[in-house]
ZADORO-614786 format. One record per residue (C-alpha): x negated, y negated, z negated. Coordinates in steps of 0.001 Angstrom, whole numbers. Each point is the difference from the previous one (the first is absolute). Example, Ala and Ser with C-alpha at 12.3 -4.5 7.8 and 13.67 -1.06 7.14 Angstrom:
2
{{-12300 4500 -7800}} {{-1370 -3440 660}} 
This chain:
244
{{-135766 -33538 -57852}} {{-3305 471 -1477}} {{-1241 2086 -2998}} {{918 -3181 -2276}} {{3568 -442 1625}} {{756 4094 -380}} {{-1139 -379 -3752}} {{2911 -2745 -322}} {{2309 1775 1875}} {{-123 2719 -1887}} {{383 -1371 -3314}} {{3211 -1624 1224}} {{1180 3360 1016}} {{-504 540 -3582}} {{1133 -2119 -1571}} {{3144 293 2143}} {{295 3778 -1009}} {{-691 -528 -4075}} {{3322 -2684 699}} {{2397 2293 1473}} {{-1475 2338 -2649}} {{1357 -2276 -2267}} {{-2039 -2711 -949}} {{1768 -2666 2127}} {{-2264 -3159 -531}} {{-2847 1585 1387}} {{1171 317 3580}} {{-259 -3836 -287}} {{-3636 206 556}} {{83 1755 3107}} {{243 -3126 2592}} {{-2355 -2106 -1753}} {{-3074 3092 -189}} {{779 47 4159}} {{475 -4021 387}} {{-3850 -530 -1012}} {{-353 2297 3665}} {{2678 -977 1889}} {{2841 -1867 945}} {{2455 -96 -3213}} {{2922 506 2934}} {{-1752 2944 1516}} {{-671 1779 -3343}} {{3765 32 -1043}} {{423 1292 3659}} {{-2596 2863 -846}} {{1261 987 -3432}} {{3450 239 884}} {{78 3746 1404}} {{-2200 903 -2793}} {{2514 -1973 -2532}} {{2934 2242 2053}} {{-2382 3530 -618}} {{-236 -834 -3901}} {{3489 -1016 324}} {{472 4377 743}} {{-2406 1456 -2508}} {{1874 -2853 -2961}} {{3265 926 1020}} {{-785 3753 -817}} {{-1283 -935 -3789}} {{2585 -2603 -647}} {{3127 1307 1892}} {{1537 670 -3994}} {{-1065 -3137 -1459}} {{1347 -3039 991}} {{3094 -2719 -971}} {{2848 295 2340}} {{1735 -3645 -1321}} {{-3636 -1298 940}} {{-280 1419 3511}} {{3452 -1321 1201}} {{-389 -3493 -1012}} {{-3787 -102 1294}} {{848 2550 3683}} {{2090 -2964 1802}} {{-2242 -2497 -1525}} {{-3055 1359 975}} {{1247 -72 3607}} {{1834 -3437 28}} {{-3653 -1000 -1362}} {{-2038 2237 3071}} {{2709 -1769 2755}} {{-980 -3552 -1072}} {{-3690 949 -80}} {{76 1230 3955}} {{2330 -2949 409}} {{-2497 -2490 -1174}} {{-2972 2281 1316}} {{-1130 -2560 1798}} {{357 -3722 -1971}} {{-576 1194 -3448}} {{-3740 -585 -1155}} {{-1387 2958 -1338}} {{-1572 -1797 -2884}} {{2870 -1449 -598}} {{1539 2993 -604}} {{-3359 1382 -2169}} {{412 -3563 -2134}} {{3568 1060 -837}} {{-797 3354 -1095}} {{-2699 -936 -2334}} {{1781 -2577 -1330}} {{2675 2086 -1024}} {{-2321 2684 -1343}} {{-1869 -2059 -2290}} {{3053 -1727 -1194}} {{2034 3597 -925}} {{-3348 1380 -1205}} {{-508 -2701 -2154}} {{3361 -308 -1673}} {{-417 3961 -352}} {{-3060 -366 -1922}} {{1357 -2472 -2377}} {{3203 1522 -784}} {{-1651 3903 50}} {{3313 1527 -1614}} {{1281 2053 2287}} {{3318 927 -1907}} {{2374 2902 1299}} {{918 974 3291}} {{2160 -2963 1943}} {{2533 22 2745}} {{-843 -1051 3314}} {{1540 -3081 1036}} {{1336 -518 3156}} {{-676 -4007 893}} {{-3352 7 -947}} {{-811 3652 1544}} {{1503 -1482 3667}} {{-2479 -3076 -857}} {{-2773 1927 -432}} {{486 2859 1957}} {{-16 -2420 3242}} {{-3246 -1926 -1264}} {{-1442 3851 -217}} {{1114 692 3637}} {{-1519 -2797 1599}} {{-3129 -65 -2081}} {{-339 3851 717}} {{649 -958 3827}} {{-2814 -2627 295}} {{-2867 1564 -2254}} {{1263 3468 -1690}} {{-242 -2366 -3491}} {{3717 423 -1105}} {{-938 1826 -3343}} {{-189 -3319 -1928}} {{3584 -922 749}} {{758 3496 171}} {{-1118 87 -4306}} {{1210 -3324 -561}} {{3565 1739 173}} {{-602 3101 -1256}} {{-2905 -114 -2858}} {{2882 -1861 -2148}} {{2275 3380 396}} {{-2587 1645 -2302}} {{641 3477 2245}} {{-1979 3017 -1115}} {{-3128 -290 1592}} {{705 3236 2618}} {{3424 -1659 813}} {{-1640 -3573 906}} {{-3051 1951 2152}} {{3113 2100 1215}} {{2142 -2872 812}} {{-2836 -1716 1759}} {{-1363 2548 2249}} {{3744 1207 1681}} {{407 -4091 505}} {{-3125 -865 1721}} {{834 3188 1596}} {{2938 -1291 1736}} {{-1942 -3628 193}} {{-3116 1505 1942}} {{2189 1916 2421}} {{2525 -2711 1206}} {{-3330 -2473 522}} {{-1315 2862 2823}} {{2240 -1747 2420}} {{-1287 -3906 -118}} {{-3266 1307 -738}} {{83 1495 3193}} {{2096 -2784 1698}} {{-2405 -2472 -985}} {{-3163 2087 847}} {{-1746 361 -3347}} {{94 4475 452}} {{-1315 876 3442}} {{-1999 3114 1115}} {{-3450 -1034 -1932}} {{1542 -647 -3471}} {{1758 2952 250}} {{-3093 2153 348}} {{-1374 -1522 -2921}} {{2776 65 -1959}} {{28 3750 943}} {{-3603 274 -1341}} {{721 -1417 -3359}} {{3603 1671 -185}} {{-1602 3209 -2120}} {{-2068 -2447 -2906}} {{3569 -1678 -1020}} {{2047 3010 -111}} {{-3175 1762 -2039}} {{278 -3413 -2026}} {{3560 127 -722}} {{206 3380 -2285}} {{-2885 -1853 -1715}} {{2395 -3291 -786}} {{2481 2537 -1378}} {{-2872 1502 -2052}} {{-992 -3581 -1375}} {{3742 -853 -271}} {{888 3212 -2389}} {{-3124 -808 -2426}} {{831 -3529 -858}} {{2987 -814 -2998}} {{2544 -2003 1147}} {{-1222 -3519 -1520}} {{-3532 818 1564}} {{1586 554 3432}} {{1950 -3377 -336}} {{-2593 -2195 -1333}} {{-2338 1578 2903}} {{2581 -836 2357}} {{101 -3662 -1199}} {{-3939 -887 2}} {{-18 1330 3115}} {{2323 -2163 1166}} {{-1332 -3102 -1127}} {{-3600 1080 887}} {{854 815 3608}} {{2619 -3114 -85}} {{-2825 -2277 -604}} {{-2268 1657 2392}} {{2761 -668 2714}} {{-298 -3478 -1258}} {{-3993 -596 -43}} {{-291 1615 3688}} {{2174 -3464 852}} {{-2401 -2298 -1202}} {{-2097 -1892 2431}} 
């Protein structure tokens, strides 16, 4: 890569760090800064080992804080989801995929804007976590963008704000590490990603005690309504990079 591409790379590693830190909707801006200098397909296939080396550092700050109910409906999910996304590896358009993830950012985000009442703390349900815990898997598996379906489910919950960064790093946890096989199968890690990925390892576990910083500043409406414009901000982005 050149000076340009390294400067891109490492703000994904970043922003991947600040999300495992805790701020979730930023790690959906790390395949879109490397898309503008290279292959969308080979960037998810870079960030993944640095995804899986956040995954380490997050797990250390959040092992307390997370929603058990949550993580059981969303594990099998998550996986069924990951399965149908090396199943379909090779038919399913990745735009296609990117349409369907906007779409259904802007739309939550949206609704969540106009009804900002939050309310008390709700019980995971288990049809619509299955639902949207498989759209999560696959959308993780093509493009590492399964945070909007990911908040779709849970931003309703109303968790406290170190439970929902909690929740969401020890899933994407288990997400990143059962997508190391396909990846691998399907040729998107091989010995040159790795070395960069190696090389940019160090900026997103530096960048994850700085999401948990961030995360412990903001009051709990602040964190949510930060959660949802990002959402429909990088929904829409998603949506404008398909337009002709």
């Amino acid at each position: 890569m050149d000076a340009f591409g390294w400067v891109m790379a490492v703000l994904a590693a970043v922003s991947v760090g600040m999300a495992k830190g805790g701020l979730p909707m930023i790690s959906s801006l790390s395949v879109p800064l490397l898309a503008g200098v290279m292959n969308p397909v080979a960037a998810a296939g870079l960030l993944l080992p640095v995804y899986i080396v956040s995954d380490l550092f997050g797990l250390i700050a959040y092992r307390r804080d997370f929603d058990a109910r949550v993580l059981k409906i969303l594990v099998p999910a998550t996986a069924l989801g990951v399965g149908f996304g090396w199943a379909t590896a090779s038919v399913v358009p990745e735009a296609a995929v990117t349409a369907l993830v906007g779409l259904i950012g802007v739309v939550f985000a949206l609704n969540a804007l106009a009804r900002p009442r939050l309310g008390g703390a709700r019980t995971a349900r288990l049809a619509p976590g299955l639902f949207w815990g498989t759209i999560t898997g696959f959308t993780s598996f093509v493009s590492h963008s399964g945070g909007p379906p990911y908040q779709a489910y849970t931003i309703p919950l109303n968790l406290p704000r170190t439970v929902f960064a909690g929740t969401s790093t020890l899933l994407f946890a288990w997400v990143n590490a059962i997508k190391l096989i396909p990846y691998a199968a399907l040729g998107q890690i091989n010995v040159t990603s790795l070395g960069t990925a190696l090389k940019l390892a160090p900026v997103a576990a530096v960048s994850v005690f700085l999401g948990v910083k961030l995360l412990r500043l903001l009051p709990h409406e602040t964190f949510y309504k930060l959660v949802t414009w990002a959402l429909l901000l990088i929904s829409l982005k998603l949506l404008w990079d398909l337009l002709p």
